[in-house]
C-alpha positions, 0 to 999 in steps of 0.5 A: 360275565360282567352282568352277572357279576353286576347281579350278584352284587346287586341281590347281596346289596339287596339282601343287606338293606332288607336285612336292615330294615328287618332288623330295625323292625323285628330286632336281629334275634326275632328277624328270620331268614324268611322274612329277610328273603321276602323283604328283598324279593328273593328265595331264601336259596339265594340268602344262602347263596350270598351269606351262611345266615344272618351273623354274616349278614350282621358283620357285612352291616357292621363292616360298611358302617364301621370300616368307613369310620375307621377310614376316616379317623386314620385320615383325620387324626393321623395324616392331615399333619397340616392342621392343628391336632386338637382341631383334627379331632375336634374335626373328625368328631363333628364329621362322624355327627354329622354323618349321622345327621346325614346318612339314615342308613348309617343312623339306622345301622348303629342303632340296630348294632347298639340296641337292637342285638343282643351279643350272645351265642353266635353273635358274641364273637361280633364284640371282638370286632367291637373291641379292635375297633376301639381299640384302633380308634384309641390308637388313632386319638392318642397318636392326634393327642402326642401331636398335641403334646408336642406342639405345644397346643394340649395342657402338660396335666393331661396324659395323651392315653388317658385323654384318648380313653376318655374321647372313645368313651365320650364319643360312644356314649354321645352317639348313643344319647344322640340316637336315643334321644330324637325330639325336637328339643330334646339333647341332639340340639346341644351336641356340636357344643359338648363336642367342642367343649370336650375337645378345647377343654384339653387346650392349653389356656 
C-alpha cells in the first residue's frame, strides 16, 4: 500500500513538472493534455487520474509556489518578536529575492503564472486566489508596520496600512522587473539595494 502511495505521489509530482515546463514552453492556453502526458511519460488516463485538467493542474503550481510564501511572510513578519520590525521585513523581502535567485523552479513558476497565462474563462477564478494572497500578505506587512510604529523605529507620517499597500505593490512589480529583466547588467543587479531603500526609508531619521 505504501509503495503505491509513494507512486501515486510520484506520477502527480511528475505530472507538475512536466506540466511546468509545458507551460513555460507553449504558455498555459496552448499547452495540451497530450502533450503534458508525453512530457511526464504517462497516459493521459493517468492525467485524469490525478487531476480533472489543466486548471487543477495550474493551482497545484500555484499552491506550492504560493503557500511557501505565505508560509513565510507569517514567519517573518509575524512571529520573530525578537527582531527589529522594519528588519523583519526588510528580511522577508531580501529571503523572497533570494529564493528566486536560487530555486529555478520557483523562477520558472512565477513566471509562467505572471506572463504566460491568461486569466479568463475557467482560469479567471485563479485571481480569487491571487487576490487572498494579497490581501493576506498586506495583513502580515501592516501587522510588521504597527510594530514598527510602536516601537518607535517608523517615522509618525507614514500610515502602517498605506505603508503595507505600498510594500505589496512594490514587492510585485519588482519580482516582475527582476523576472523580466535577465541580462548581465541589466536591473537584477540593483535590486537588494532598492529593497534596502524601500524599507529604512520608512525608518525614523
Amino acid at each position: 500500500m505504501r509503495r503505491t502511495k509513494e507512486e501515486a505521489a510520484n506520477t502527480r509530482a511528475a505530472i507538475v513538472d512536466a506540466a511546468l515546463r509545458c507551460f513555460d514552453r507553449h504558455g498555459i492556453a496552448s499547452s495540451t493534455l497530450e502533450q503534458i502526458a508525453c512530457e511526464a511519460g504517462v497516459s493521459k488516463g493517468a492525467i485524469y487520474h490525478h487531476f480533472e485538467g489543466k486548471r487543477e493542474i495550474l493551482r497545484a503550481i500555484r499552491d506550492q509556489l504560493t503557500l511557501p510564501l505565505l508560509d513565510a511572510a507569517d514567519t517573518a513578519l509575524l512571529h520573530a518578536g525578537d527582531i527589529p520590525a522594519l528588519e523583519r521585513i526588510e528580511r522577508f523581502l531580501l529571503g523572497m529575492l533570494e529564493s528566486l535567485e536560487q530555486d529555478p523552479r520557483r523562477r520558472c513558476a512565477l513566471s509562467v503564472m505572471l506572463f504566460k497565462c491568461e486569466y479568463v474563462g475557467d482560469l479567471e477564478e485563479e485571481l480569487t486566489g491571487w487576490r487572498r494572497n494579497n490581501d493576506r500578505l498586506v495583513k502580515a506587512f501592516e501587522t510588521a508596520y504597527n510594530h514598527a510604529r510602536t516601537a518607535g523605529e517608523m517615522a509618525r507620517c507614514i500610515d502602517p496600512r498605506a505603508a503595507a499597500v505600498e510594500t505589496l505593490m512594490f514587492f510585485a512589480g519588482s519580482m516582475r522587473v527582476w523576472l523580466l529583466d535577465n541580462r548581465r547588467a541589466g536591473l537584477r543587479k540593483d535590486a537588494r539595494a532598492a529593497i534596502v531603500t524601500h524599507v529604512r526609508c520608512r525608518a525614523v531619521r
